[in-house]
C-alpha positions as CSV (number, residue, x, y, z in Angstrom):
1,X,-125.6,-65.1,-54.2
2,X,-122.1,-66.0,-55.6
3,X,-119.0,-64.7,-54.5
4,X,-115.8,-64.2,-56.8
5,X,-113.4,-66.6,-55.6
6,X,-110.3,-65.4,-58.3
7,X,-109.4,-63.2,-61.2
8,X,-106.8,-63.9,-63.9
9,X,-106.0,-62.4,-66.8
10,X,-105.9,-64.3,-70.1
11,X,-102.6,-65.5,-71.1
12,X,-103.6,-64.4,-75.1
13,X,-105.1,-61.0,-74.2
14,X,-103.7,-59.3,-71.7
15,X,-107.0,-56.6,-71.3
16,X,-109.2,-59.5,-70.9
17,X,-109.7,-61.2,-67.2
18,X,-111.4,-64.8,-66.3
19,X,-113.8,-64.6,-63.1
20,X,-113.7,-67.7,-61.3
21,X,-116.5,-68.3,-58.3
22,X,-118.1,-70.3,-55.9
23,X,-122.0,-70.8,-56.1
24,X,-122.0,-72.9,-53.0
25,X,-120.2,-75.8,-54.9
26,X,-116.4,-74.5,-54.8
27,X,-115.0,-72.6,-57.5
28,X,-115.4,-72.9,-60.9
29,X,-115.0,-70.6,-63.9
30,X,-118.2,-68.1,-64.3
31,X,-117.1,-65.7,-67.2
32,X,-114.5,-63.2,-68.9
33,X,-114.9,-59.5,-68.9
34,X,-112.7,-56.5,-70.5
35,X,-110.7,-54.4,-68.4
36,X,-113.5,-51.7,-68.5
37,X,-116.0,-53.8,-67.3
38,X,-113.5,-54.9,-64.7
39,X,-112.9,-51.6,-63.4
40,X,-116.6,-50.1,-63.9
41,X,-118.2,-52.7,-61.9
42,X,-115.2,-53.1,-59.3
43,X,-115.0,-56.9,-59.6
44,X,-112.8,-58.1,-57.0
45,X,-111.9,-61.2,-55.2
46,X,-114.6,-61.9,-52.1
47,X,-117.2,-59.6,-53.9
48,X,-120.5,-61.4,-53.6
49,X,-122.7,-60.9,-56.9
50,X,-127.0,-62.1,-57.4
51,X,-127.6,-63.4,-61.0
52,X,-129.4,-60.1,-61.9
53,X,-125.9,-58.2,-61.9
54,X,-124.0,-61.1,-63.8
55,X,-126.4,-60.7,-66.2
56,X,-125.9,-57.0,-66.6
57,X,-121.9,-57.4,-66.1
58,X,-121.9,-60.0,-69.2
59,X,-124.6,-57.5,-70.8
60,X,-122.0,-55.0,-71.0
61,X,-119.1,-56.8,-71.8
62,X,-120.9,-58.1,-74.9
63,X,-121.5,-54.3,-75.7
64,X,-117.6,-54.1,-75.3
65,X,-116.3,-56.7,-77.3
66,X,-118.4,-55.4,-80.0
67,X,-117.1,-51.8,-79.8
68,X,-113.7,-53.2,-79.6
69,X,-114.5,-55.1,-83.2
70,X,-116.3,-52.2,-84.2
71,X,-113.4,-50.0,-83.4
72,X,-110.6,-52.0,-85.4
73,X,-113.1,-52.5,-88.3
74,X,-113.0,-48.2,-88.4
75,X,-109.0,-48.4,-88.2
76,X,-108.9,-49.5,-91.6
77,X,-111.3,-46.7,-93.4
78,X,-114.2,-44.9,-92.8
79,X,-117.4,-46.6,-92.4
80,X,-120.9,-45.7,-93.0
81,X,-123.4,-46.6,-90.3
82,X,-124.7,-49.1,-92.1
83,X,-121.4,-51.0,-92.7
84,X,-120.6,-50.7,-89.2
85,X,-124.0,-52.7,-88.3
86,X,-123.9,-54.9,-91.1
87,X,-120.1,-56.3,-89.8
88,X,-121.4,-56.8,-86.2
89,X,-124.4,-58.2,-87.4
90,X,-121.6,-60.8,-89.5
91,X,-120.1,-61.1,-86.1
92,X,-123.2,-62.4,-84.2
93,X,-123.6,-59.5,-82.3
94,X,-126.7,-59.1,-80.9
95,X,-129.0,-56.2,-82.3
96,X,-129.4,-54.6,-78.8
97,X,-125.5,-54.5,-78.5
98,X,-125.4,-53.0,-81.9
99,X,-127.7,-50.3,-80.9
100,X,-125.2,-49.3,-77.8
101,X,-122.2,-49.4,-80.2
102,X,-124.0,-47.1,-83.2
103,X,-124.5,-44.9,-80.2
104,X,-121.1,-44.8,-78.9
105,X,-119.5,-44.4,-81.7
106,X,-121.7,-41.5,-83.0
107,X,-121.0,-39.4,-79.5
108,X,-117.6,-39.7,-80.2
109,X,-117.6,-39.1,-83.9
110,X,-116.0,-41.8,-85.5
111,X,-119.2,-42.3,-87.6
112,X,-120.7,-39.9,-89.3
113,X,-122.6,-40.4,-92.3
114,X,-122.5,-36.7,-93.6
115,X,-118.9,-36.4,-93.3
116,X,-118.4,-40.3,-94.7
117,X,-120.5,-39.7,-97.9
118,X,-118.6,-36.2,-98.6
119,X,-115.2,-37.7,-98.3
120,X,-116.3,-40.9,-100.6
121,X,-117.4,-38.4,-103.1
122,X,-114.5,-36.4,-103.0
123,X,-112.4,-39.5,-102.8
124,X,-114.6,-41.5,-105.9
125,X,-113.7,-37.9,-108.3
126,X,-110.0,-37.8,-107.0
127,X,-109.0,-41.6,-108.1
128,X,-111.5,-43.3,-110.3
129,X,-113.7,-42.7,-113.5
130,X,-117.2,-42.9,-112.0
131,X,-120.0,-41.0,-112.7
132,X,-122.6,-39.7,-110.0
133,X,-125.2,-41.8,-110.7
134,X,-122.8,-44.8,-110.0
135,X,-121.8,-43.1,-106.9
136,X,-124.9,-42.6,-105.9
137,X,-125.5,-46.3,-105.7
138,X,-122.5,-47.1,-104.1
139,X,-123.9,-44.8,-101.3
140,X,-127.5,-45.4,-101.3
141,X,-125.9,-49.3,-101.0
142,X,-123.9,-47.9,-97.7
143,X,-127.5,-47.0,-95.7
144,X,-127.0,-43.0,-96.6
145,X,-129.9,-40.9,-96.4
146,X,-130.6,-39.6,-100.1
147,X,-130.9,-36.0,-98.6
148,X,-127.0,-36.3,-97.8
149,X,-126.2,-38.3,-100.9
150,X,-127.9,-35.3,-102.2
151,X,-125.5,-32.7,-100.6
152,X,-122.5,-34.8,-101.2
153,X,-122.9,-35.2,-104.6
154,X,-123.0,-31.2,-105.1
155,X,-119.2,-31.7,-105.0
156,X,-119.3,-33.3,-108.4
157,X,-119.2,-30.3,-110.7
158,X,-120.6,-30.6,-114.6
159,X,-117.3,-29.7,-115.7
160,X,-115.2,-32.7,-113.4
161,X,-117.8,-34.8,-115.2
162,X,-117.8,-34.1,-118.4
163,X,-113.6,-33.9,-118.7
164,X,-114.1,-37.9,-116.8
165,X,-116.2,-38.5,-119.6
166,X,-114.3,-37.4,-122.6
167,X,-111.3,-38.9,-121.4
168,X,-113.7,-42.4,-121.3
169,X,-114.3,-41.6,-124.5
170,X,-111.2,-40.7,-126.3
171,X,-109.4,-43.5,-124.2
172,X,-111.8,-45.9,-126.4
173,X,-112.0,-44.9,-129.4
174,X,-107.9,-45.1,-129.5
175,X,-108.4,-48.6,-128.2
176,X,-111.1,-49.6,-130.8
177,X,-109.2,-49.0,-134.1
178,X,-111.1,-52.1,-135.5
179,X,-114.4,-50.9,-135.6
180,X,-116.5,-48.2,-137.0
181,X,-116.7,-44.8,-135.5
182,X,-120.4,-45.1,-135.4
183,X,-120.6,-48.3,-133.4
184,X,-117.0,-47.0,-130.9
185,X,-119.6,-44.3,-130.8
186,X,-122.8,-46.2,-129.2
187,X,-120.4,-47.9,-127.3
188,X,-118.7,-45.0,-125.8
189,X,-122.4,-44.1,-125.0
190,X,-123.6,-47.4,-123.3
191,X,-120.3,-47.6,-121.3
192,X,-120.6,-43.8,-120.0
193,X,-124.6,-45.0,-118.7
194,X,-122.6,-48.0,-117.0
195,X,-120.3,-46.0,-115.2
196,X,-123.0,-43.5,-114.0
197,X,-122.8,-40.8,-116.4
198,X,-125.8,-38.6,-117.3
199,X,-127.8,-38.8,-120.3
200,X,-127.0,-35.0,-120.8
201,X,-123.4,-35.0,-119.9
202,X,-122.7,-37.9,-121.8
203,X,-124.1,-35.9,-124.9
204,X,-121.8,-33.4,-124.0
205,X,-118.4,-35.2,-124.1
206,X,-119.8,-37.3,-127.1
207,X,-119.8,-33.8,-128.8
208,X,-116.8,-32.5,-127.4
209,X,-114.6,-35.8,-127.6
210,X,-111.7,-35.9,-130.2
211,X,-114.1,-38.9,-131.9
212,X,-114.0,-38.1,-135.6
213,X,-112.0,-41.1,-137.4
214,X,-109.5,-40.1,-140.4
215,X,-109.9,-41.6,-143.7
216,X,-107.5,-44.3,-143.8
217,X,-108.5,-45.1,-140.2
218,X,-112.1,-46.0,-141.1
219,X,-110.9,-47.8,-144.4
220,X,-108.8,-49.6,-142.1
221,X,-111.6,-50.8,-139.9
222,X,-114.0,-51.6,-142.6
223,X,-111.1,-53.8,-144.3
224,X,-111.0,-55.9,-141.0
225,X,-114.6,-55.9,-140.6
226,X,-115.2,-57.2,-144.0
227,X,-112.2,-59.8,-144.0
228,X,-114.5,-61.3,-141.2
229,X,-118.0,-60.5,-143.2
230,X,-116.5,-62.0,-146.8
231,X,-116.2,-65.3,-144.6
232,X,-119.5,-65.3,-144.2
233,X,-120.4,-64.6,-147.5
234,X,-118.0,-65.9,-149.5
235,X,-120.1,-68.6,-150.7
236,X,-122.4,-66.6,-152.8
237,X,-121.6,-63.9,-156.0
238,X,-123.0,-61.3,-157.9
239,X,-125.4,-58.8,-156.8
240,X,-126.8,-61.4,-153.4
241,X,-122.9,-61.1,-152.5
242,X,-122.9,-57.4,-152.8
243,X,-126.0,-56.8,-150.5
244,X,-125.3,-59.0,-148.3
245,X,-121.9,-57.6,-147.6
246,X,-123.6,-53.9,-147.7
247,X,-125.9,-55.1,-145.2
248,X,-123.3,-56.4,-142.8
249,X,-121.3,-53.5,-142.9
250,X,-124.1,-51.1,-142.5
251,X,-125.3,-52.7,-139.4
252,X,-121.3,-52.6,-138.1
253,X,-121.4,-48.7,-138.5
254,X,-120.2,-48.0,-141.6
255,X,-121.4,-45.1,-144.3
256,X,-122.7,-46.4,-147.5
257,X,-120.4,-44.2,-148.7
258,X,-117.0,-46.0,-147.7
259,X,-118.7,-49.5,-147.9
260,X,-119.1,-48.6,-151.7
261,X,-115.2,-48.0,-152.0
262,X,-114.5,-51.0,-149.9
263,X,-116.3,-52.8,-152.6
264,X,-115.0,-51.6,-155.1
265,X,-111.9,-52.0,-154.0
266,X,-112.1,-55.8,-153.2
267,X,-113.6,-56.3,-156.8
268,X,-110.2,-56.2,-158.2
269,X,-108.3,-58.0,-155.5
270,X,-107.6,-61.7,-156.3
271,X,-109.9,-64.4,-154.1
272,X,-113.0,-62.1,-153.6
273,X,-115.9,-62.7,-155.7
274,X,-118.7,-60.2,-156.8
């Protein structure tokens, strides 16, 4: 048996103590413990403690510096389950610690998975561009169940989704002035799939997107496409000249149509060979 010879309290955390005692060779420093470990096991000066019950006091003091961590890692946002674990198990904490902290915190609600996944939804459709699929990832990635994902996701109406989408959409296609409508098109399409759109709503908003081109801006984007192509090209005339050029501009997006009238328009401007 030892006995506790003095308590102090830490000078640089004031709800933290230092147990000093004497295991028959005068007294030494033994451990620290929280406050609540202080008061739960009634650790006084003169008490006389076996090794079994040191090992349970530093047992549970573990568990509270963990909850403590755990605790201020919450203050910040709400945290899956998984997070939670994943941070302790960052901080070293032992997985039978972990378990006591889950627990703890579940009793007193501070996690909760359901409610975490429905307010990331809501939150994800309130203040970004993300589709569910890419939300659904993001979850999945945070340890919830898919049955709650599931539920969560139910929040995401077609219509949210496909007004997100067209606004992707029309936000490119007035950024990509340069290109042809075709190919702002397919990319419109491949960067709705990255951001976790549906193959059937991104039809939808492809359809109902203000995506159709004028004229003059297609002729302008085939003019800055071929300035680029004729580089290429340059070096050869007559009819190899012409199909390579049609060639290049087909595969860039462009209608036979205007690629015709952009060649027949360069055939009478001065430097450009046919």
């Amino acid at each position: 048996m030892a006995i506790i010879t003095k308590i102090t309290t830490q000078q640089k955390n004031k709800d933290r103590f230092n147990i000093f005692m004497d295991y028959g060779k005068g007294e030494e420093y033994a451990f620290s413990v929280d406050s609540d470990v202080l008061i739960r096991f009634h650790l006084r000066k003169g008490l006389e403690i076996d090794d079994l019950s040191i090992i349970e006091i530093q047992y549970q003091d573990d568990i509270r510096k963990a909850y403590n961590l755990a605790v201020n890692y919450l203050a910040r946002r709400m945290r899956s389950e998984k997070e939670i674990r994943d941070y302790l198990v960052k901080k070293e904490v032992e997985e039978p610690a972990i378990n006591e902290v889950l627990h703890k915190l579940a009793a007193q609600r501070y996690i909760n998975d359901e409610e975490y996944a429905f307010s990331y939804v809501r939150t994800q459709i309130n203040t970004t561009d993300k589709g569910p699929d890419l939300v659904r990832m993001e979850l999945k990635e945070r340890g919830i169940s898919e049955s709650i994902i599931k539920q969560s996701l139910a929040q995401y109406s077609n219509d949210e989704q496909i007004e997100k989408a067209i606004k992707i959409t029309e936000k490119l296609f007035k950024k990509s002035t340069r290109e042809s409508g075709r190919i702002v098109k397919q990319k419109a399409e491949q960067l709705l799939v990255r951001r976790g759109y549906p193959y059937d709503i991104i039809q939808l908003a492809l359809n109902e997107a203000d995506t159709d081109k004028e004229q003059d801006e297609e002729l302008d984007a085939i003019r800055y496409q071929g300035e680029k192509v004729h580089r290429k090209y340059s070096k050869y005339s007559g009819l190899d000249y012409s199909l390579k050029m049609k060639q290049a501009l087909f595969r860039k997006g462009f209608s036979m149509e205007l690629i015709e009238k952009y060649l027949e328009e360069i055939e009478n401007h001065d430097g450009y060979s046919s």
